[in-house]
C-alpha positions as CSV (number, residue, x, y, z in Angstrom):
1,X,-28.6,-75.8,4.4
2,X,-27.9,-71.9,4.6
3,X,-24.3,-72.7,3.7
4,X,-25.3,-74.4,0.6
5,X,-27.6,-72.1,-1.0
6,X,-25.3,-69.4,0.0
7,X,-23.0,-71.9,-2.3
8,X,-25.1,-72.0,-4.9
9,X,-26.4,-68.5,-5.2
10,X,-22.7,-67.9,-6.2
11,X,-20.1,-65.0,-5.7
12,X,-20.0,-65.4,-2.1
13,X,-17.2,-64.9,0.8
14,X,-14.0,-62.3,0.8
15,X,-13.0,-60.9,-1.6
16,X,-9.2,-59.6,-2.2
17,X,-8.0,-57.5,-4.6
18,X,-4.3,-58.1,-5.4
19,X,-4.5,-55.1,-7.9
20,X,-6.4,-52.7,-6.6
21,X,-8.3,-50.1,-9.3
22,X,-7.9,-46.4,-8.4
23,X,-11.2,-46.0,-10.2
24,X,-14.2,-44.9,-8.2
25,X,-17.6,-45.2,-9.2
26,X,-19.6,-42.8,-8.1
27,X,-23.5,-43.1,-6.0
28,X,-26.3,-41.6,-7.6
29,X,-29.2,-41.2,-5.1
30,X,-32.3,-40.6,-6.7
31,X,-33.0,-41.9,-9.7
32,X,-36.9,-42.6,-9.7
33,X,-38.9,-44.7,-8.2
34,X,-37.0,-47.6,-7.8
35,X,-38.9,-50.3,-6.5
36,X,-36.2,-52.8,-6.8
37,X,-34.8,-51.0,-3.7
38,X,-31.2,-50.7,-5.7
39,X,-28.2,-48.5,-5.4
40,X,-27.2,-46.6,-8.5
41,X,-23.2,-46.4,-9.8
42,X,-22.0,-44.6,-12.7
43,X,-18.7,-44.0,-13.9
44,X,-18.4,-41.7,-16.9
45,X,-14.9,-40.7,-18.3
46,X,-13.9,-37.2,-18.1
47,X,-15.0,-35.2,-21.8
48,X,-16.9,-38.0,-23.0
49,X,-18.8,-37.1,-26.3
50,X,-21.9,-36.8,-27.2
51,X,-23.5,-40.3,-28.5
52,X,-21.2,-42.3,-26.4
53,X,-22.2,-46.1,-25.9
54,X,-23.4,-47.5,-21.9
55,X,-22.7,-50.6,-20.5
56,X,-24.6,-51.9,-17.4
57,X,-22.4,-54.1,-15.3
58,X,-23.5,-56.3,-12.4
59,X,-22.3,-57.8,-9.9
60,X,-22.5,-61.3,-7.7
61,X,-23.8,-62.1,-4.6
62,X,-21.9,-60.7,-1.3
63,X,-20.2,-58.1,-3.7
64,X,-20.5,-54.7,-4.2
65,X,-20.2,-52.4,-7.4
66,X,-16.9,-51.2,-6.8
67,X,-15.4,-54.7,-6.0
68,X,-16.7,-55.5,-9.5
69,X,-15.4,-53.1,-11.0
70,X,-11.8,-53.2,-9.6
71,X,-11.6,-57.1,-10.4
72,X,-13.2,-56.7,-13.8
73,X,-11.1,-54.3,-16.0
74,X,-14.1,-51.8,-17.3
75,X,-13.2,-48.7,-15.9
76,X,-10.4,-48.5,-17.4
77,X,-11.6,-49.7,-20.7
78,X,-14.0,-47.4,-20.5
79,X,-11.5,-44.4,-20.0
80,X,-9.4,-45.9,-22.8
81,X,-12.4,-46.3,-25.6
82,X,-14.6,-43.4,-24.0
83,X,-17.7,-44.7,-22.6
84,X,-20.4,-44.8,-19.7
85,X,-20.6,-47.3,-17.0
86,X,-23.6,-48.0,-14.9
87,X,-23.4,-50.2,-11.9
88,X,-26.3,-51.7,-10.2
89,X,-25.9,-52.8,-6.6
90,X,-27.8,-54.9,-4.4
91,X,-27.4,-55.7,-0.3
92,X,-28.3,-58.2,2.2
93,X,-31.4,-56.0,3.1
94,X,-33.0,-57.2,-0.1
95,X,-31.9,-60.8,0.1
96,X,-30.5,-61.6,3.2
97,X,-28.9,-64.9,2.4
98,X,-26.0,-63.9,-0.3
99,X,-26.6,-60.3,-0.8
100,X,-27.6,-61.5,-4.4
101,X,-29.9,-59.8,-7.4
102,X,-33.6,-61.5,-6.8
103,X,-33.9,-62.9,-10.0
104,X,-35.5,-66.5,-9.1
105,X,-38.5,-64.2,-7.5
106,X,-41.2,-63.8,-10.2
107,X,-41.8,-60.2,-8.6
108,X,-38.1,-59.2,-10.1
109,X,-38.7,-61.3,-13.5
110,X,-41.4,-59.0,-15.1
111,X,-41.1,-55.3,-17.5
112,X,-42.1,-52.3,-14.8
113,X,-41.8,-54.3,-11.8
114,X,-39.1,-54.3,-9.2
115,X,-35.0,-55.4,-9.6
116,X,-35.9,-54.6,-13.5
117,X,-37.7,-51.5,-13.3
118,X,-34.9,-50.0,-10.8
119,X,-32.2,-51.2,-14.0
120,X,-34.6,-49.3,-16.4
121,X,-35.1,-46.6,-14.6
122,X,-31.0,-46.4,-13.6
123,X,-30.4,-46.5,-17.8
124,X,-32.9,-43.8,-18.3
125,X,-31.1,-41.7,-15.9
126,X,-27.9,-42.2,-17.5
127,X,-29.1,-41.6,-21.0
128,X,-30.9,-38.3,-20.5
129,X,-27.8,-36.8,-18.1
130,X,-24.7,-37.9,-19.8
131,X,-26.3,-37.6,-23.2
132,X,-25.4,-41.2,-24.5
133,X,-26.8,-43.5,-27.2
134,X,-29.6,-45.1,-26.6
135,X,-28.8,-47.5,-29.5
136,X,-25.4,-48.8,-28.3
137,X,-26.7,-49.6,-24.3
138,X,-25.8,-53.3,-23.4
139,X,-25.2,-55.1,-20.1
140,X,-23.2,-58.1,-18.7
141,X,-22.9,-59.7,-15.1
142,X,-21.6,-62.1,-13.3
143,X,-23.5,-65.2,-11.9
144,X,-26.0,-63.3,-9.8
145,X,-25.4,-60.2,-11.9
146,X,-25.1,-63.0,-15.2
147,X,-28.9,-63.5,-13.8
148,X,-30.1,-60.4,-13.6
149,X,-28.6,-59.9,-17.5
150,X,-30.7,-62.5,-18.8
151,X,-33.5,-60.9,-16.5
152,X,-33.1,-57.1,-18.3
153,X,-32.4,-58.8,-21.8
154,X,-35.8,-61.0,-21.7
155,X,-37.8,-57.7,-19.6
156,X,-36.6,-55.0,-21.9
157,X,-35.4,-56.3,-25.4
158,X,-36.2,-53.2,-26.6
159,X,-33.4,-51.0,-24.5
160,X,-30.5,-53.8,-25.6
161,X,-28.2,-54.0,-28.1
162,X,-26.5,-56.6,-27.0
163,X,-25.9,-58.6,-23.5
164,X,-23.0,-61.3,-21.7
165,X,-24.1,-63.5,-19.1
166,X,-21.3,-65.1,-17.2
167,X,-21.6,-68.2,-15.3
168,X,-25.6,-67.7,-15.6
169,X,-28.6,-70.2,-16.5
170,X,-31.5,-69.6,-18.7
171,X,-34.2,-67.0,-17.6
172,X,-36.7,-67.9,-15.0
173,X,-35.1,-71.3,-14.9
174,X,-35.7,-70.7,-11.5
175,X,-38.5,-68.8,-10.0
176,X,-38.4,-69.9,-6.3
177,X,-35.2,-70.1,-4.5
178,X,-35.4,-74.0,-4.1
179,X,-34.7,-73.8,-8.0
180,X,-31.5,-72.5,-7.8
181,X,-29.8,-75.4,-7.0
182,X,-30.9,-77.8,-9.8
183,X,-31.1,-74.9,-12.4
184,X,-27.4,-74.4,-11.3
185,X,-26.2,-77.9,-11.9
186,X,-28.3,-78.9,-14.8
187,X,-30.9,-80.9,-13.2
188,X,-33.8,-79.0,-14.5
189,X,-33.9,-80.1,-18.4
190,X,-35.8,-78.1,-20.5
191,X,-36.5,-77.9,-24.7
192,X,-35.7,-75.2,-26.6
193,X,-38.9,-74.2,-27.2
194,X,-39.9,-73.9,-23.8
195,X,-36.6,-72.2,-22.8
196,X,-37.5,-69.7,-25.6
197,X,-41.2,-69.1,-24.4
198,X,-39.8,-68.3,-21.0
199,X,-37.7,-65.4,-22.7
200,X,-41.0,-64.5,-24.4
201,X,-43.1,-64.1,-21.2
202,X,-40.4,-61.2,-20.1
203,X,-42.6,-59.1,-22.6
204,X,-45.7,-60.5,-23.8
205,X,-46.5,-59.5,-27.1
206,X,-43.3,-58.1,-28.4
207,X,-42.3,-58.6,-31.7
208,X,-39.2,-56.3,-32.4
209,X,-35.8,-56.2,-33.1
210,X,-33.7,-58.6,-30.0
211,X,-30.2,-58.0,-28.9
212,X,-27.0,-59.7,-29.6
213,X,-26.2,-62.2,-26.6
214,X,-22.7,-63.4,-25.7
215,X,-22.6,-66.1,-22.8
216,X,-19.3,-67.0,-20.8
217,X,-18.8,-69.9,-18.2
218,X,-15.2,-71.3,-17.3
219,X,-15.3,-74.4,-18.2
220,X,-14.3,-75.7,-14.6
221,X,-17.0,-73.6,-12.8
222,X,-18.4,-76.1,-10.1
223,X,-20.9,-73.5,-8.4
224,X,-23.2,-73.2,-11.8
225,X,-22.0,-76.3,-14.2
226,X,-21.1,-75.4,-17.9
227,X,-24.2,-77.3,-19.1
228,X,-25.7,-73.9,-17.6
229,X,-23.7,-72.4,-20.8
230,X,-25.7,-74.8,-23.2
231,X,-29.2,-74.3,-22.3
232,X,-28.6,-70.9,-22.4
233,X,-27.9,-71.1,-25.8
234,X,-30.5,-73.3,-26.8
235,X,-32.9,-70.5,-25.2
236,X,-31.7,-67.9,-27.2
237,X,-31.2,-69.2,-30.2
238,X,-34.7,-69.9,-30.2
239,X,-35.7,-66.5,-29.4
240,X,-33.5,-65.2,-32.4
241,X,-34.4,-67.8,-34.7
242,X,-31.5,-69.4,-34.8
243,X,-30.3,-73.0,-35.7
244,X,-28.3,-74.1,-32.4
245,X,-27.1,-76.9,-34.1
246,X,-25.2,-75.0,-36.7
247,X,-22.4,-73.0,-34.7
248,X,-19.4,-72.2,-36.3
249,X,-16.5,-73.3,-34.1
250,X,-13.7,-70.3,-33.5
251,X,-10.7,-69.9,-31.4
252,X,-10.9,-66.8,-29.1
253,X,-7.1,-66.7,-27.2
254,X,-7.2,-70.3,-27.4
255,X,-10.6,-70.8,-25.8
256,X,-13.3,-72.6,-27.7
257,X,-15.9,-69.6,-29.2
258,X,-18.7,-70.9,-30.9
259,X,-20.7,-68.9,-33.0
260,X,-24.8,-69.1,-34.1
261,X,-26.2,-67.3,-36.7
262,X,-24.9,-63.6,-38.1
263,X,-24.6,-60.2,-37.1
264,X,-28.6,-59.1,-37.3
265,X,-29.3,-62.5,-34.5
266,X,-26.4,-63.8,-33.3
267,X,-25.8,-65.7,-30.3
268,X,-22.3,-66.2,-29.2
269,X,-20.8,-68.9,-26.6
270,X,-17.2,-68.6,-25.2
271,X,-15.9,-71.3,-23.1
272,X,-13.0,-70.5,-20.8
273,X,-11.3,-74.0,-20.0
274,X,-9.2,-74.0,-16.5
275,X,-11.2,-71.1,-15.4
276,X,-13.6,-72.1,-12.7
277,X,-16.4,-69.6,-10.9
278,X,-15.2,-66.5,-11.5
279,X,-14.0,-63.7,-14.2
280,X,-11.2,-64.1,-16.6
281,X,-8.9,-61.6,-16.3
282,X,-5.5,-61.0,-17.8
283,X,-3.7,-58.3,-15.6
284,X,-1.3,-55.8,-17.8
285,X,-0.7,-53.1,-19.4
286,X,-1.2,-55.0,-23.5
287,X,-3.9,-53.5,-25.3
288,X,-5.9,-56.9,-24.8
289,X,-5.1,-57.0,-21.3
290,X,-7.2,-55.9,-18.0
291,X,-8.6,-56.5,-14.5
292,X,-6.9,-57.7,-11.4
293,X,-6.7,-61.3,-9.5
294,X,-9.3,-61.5,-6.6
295,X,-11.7,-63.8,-5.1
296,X,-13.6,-65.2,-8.1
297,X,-11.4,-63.5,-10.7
298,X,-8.7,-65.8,-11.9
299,X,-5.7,-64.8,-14.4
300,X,-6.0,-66.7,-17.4
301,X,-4.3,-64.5,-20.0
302,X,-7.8,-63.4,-20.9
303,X,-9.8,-60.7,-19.9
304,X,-13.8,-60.9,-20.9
305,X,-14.7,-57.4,-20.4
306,X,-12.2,-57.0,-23.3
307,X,-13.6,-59.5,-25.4
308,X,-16.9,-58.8,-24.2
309,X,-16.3,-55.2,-25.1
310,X,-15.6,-55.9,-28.7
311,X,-18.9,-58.2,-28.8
312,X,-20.9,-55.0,-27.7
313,X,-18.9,-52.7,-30.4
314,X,-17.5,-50.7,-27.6
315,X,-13.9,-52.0,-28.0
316,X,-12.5,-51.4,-31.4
């Protein structure tokens, strides 16, 4: 039974880098009060300007910060286009099981509580230190860390431009850990509406501008099925406003990209066919290219934190 949540929590066992990234983030200690009990990453680009963009990356279960960020490509993306990086980064003294974000637990759901609070507080520190935008702060992630995007998107709509699940489900699909395995295969059905109220409860009351949201899932991923990808559309679409029955269908390096609504509420989903749980990458030196092969990162002549990258405006 261990072995198969462990499974299903996703991002789990070794981990080998075959390119290694000479980029290392670096630990910031305090922070505030951080009730999620997290560890705080940064990595900021030598001479970065003034009014530089952030973006918040997370990372799976039994993974670290740095892993992530060798196997993804952003460091040196953000050396190349000249902005922040924060890393959030859980352990196996929070949740013992996977190492894994605790975003099924109601507790690390809600605005000013634990996992979410830690994030907020994390952005906050970045912001007033490194002097960045707080208009152009998004954040993406990676199964767990995919979860704990739609987590900080639905808690804090407010600090958001934009956001990029990968291989995620909706918010608070699950809020006990026996959820995870049907909200990862697509056994717990739920309308759009109701998808969309879950978003709502993050923060009660709020009625102001929402950010962008750009969801990945390879379309082989047997750990968290694609259907994942389509009710996570159909929850934010409703939150936006938006029609999800009138995407417009695109080609994105000859993956299907569907688009939903316009650049005020937009809700993008790229599907990644061949590519099962893990991060596209597209090793190289092209100007499209980035990342490294590892453990749940597979070469398929894309890389998302590219294509993410342009999604959050960071990436000309």
């Amino acid at each position: 039974m261990i072995i198969r949540i462990l499974g299903l929590l996703a991002f789990f066992g070794s981990w080998q880098l075959v390119h290694a990234a000479a980029d290392r983030l670096l630990e910031v200690d305090e922070f505030g009060s951080n009730p999620g009990n997290l560890q705080m990453f940064r990595y900021v680009p030598e001479d970065l300007p003034a009014g530089a963009p952030l973006v918040v990356v997370a990372h799976g279960c039994i993974q670290s910060a740095q892993m992530f960020a060798d196997m993804s490509g952003w460091p040196a993306l953000a050396d190349r286009y000249q902005f922040a990086l924060l890393f959030p980064q859980t352990s196996k003294a929070n949740e013992p099981l996977g190492g894994c974000f605790r975003t099924w637990e109601p507790a690390h759901q809600e605005r000013g509580k634990g996992e979410p609070l830690s994030v907020r507080q994390m952005v906050d520190y970045m912001l007033e230190h490194y002097d960045l935008s707080p208009e152009r702060v998004s954040i993406t992630g990676m199964s767990s860390g995919g979860h704990l995007a739609n987590v900080m998107l639905a808690a804090y709509p407010d600090l958001f431009a934009a956001g990029a699940p990968m291989s995620s489900f909706p918010f608070k699909c699950a809020t006990i850990l026996q959820d995870l395995g049907p909200c990862s295969h697509g056994k717990k059905l739920l309308e759009g509406q109701t998808l969309g109220e879950l978003v709502r409860s993050g923060y009660p009351g709020y009625g102001g501008r929402r950010p962008r949201v750009q969801i990945w899932h390879g379309g082989q991923d047997s750990i968290i099925f694609p259907s994942s990808q389509a009710a996570q559309v159909k929850q934010w679409t409703n939150v936006l406003g938006i029609d999800d029955a009138e995407g417009q269908r695109k080609d994105l390096a000859g993956h299907t990209h569907v688009v939903f609504g316009t650049d005020l509420a937009r809700v993008e989903a790229v599907t990644i066919e061949g590519l099962g749980h893990a991060v596209a990458v597209d090793p190289g030196q092209g100007a499209s290219q980035c990342g490294a092969v590892a453990t749940y990162a597979e070469d398929v002549d894309l890389c998302a934190a590219y294509w993410i990258g342009k999604f959050f405006a960071v990436v000309p």
